[in-house]
C-alpha positions in Angstrom: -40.5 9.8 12.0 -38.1 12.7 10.9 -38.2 11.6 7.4 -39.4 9.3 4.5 -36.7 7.2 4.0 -37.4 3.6 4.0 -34.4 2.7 6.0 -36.2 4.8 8.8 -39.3 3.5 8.7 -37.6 -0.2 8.8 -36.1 0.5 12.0 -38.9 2.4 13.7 -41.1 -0.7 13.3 -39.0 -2.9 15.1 -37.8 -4.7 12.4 -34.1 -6.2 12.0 -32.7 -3.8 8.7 -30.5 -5.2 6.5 -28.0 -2.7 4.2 -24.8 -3.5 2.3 -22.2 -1.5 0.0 -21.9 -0.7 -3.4 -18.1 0.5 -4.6 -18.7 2.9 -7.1 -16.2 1.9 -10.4 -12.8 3.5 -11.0 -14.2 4.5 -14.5 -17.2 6.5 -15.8 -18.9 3.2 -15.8 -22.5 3.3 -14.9 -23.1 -0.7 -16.2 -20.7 -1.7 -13.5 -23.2 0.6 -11.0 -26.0 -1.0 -12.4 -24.7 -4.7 -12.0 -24.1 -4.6 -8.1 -27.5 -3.5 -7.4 -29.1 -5.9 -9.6 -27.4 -8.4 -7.2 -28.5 -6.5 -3.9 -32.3 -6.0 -5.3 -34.8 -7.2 -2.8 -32.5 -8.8 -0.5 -31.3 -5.4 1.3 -33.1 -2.1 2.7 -30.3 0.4 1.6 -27.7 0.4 -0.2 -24.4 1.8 1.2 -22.5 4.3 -1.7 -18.6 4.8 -0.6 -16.9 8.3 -1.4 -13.4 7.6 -2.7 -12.8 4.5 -0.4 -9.3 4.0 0.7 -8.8 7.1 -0.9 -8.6 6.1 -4.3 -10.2 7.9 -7.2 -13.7 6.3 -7.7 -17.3 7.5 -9.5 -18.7 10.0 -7.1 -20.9 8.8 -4.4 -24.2 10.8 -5.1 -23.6 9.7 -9.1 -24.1 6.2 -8.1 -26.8 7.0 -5.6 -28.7 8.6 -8.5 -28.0 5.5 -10.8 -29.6 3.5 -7.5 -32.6 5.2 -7.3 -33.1 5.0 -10.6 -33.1 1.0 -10.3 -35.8 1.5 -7.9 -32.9 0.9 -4.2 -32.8 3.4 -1.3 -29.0 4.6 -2.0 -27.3 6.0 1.3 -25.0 8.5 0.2 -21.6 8.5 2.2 -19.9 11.2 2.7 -16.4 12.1 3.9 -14.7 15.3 5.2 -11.6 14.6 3.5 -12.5 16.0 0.3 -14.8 19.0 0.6 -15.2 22.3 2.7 -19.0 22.6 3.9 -19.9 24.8 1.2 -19.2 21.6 -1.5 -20.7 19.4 1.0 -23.9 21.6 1.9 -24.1 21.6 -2.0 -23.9 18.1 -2.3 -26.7 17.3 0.3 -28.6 19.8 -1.5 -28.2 18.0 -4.6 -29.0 14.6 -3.5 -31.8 15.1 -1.6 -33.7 16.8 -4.7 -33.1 13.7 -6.8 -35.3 11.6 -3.9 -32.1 10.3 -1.9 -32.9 10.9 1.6 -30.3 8.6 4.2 -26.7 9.9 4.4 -23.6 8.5 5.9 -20.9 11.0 7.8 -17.8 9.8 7.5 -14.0 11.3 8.0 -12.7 9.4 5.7 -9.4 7.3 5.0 -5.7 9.7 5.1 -5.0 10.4 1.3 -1.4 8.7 2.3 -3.6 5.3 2.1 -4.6 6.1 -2.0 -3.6 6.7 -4.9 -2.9 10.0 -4.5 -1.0 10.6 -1.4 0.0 14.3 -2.3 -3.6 14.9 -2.1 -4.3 17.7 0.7 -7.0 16.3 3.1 -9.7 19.3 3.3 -11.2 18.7 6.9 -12.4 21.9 7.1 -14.9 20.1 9.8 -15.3 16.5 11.5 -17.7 13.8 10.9 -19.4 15.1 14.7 -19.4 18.1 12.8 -21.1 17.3 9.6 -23.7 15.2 11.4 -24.9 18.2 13.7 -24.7 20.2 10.6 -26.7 17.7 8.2 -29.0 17.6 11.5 -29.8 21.8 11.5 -29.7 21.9 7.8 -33.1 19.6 8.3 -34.6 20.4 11.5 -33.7 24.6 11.7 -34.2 24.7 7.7 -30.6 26.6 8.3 -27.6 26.4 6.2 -24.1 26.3 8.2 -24.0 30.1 8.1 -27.0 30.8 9.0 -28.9 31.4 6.3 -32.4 30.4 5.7 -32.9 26.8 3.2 -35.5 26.8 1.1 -36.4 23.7 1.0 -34.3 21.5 3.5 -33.0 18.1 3.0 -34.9 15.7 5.1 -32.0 13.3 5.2 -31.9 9.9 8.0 -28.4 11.0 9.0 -26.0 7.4 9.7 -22.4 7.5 10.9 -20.0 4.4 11.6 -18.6 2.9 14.5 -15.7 1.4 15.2 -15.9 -0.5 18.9 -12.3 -2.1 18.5 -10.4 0.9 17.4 -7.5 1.6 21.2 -8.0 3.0 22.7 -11.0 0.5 23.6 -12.6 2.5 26.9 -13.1 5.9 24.6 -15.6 4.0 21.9 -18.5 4.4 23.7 -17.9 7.7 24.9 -16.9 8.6 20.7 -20.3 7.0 19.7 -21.8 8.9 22.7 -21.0 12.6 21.2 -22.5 11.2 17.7 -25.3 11.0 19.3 -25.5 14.1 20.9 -24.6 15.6 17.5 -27.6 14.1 15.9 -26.7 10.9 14.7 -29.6 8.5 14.1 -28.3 5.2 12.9 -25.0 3.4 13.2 -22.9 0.8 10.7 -20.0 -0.5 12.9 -16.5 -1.7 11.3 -16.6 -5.7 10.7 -17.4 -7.9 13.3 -14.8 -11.0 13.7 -14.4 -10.2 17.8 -17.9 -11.2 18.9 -17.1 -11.0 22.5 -15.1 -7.4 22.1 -18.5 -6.1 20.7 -20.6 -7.5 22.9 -18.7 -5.8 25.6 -19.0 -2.6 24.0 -22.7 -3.7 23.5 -22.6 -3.7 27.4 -20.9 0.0 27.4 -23.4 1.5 24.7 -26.6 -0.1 27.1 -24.9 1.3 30.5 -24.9 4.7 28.7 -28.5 4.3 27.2 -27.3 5.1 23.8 -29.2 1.7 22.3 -31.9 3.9 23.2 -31.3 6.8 20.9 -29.6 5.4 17.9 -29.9 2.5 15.3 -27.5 0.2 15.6 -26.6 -2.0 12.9 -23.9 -4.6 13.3 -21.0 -4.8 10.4 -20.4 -8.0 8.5 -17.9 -9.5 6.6 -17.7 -12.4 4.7 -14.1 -13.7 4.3 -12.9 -15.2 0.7 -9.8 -16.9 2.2 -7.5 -17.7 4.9 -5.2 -14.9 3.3 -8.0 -12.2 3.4 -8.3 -12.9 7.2 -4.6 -12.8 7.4 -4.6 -9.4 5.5 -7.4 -8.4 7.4 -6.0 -9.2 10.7 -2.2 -7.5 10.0 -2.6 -5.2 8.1 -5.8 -3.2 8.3 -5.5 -0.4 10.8 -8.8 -0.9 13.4 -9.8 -4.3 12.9 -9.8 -6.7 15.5 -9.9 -10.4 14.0 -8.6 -13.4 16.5 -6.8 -16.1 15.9 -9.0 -18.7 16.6 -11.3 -17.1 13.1 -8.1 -17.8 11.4 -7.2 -21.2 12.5 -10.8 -21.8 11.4 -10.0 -20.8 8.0 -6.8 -22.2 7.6 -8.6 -25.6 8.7 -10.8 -26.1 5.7 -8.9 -26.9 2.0 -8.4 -23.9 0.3 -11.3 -24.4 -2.7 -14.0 -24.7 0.6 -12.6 -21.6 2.4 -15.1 -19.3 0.7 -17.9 -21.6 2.1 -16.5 -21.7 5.5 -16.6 -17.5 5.2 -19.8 -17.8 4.6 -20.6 -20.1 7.4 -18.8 -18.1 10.1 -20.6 -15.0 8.8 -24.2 -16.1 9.4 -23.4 -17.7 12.4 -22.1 -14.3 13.4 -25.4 -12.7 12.5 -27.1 -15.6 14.3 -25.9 -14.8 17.8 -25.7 -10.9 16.8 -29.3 -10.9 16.7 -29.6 -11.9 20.3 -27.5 -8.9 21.8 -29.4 -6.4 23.0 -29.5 -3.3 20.9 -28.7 -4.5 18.1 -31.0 -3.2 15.4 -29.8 -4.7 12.0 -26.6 -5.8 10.0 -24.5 -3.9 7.4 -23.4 -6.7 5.2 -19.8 -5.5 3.5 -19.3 -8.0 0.9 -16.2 -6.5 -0.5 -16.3 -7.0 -4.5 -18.2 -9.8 -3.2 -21.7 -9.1 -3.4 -22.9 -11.8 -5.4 -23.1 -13.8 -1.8 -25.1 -11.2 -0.4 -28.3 -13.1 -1.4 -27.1 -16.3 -0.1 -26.0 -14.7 3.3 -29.2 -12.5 4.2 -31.4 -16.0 2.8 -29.5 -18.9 5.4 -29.4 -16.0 8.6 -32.9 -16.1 8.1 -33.2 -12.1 7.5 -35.9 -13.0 4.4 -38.2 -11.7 3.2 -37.3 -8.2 3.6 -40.4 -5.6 4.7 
């Protein structure tokens, strides 16, 4: 155990871990905060906080992390490179681990020319690889970037995402593989439609022995409607949903559709949990979290630890 997050200690048992999202508002709205976790309460072992997502203007992520732990949920504070330089983001970890939030996610981020303010510049001063390894000495040295002694450093469970249908296909493992070596510790992959892509790249992350050195937790996503999966499926760069998971949607009448999402996604979780390596599910209800109960309830992931 490198830390005291709960998230940590879930996985280290052995136990399946279960996390979701929370979208902070587009508002100074801390109600709306408050509401999604009331949902997620007791049904999840973190709680996911996005930074800007889609690169749209949103409360910040460690605002909403603090109005989390304040409801008594292990926030995970995402983080993207887009935005900041390492000195705002060194300051930021800084910052949330003093108010008790202790699991972090490292993410690049979406292109600003996706948001709502594509003249934005994209900072980047460094990589998700690189914010992980620094997240990583800033706990283990006790070292900031520059060198410089911490006192007092941020014992944060540092996460990352995955993304094992993203072309070109043969480079994911090897992409997941220098995460690790970075210092990466748990994993939330992109949504899961493709079962038998992932469990292929299942197969790649075993052959390398990486199942053995991070947390994997499989994405899921329940779909509302045959035109989410259609959106989903055309539209969204990097996911990988097949046709026959839209035929299946199209098949039901269009007031039972948001049942049958429901149904494929705990049958998804049903044979997830038999792959090897898998450690747990990241359930990304998308303004949809009201099902999340209902979802971690029939795949039989209750009661929680």
């Amino acid at each position: 155990m490198k830390t005291d997050s709960t998230l940590e200690k879930i996985l280290a048992s052995g136990k399946l871990a279960v996390t979701s999202e929370c979208g902070p508002p587009r508002g100074a709205l801390p109600e709306k905060v408050r509401e999604k976790a009331n949902l997620l309460k007791g049904y999840v072992d973190a709680v996911n906080v996005t930074d800007n997502q889609t690169a749209m203007v949103r409360m910040s992520s460690l605002s909403a992390c603090i109005l989390l732990k304040q409801l008594g949920l292990n926030p995970i504070l995402q983080m993207v490179t887009r935005d900041r330089n390492r000195l705002a983001m060194q300051s930021d970890i800084l910052g949330a681990y003093a108010h008790g939030i202790d699991n972090m996610l490292c993410l690049s981020g979406d292109h600003t020319s996706f948001g709502d303010h594509p003249m934005a510049a994209c900072v980047h001063d460094i990589d998700s690889i690189q914010l992980i390894n620094m997240v990583k000495n800033m706990r283990d040295e006790g070292k900031f970037q520059g060198g410089e002694k911490i006192d007092g450093p941020p014992k944060m469970f540092i996460g990352a995402a995955a993304n094992p249908f993203a072309d070109p296909f043969e480079l994911r493992v090897a992409r997941l593989a220098k995460k690790v070596k970075a210092g990466v510790e748990f994993i939330q992959t992109q949504c899961i439609f493709n079962l038998d892509k992932f469990e292929k790249w299942m197969e790649g992350v075993r052959d390398r022995g990486l199942d053995e050195k991070v947390y994997i937790l499989a994405g899921i996503t329940p779909m509302k409607s045959v035109g989410m999966a259609k959106y989903m499926k055309n539209k969204v760069p990097g996911m990988d949903v097949p046709d026959d998971v839209v035929k299946r949607m199209a098949g039901v009448p269009k007031e039972k559709q948001a049942e049958e999402g429901i149904k494929i996604c705990v049958e998804s979780i049903q044979r997830l949990k038999e792959v090897k390596g898998v450690k747990g599910f990241h359930i990304m209800a998308i303004e949809w979290e009201q099902k999340v109960p209902e979802i971690v309830e029939k795949a039989g992931l209750l009661p929680r630890p």
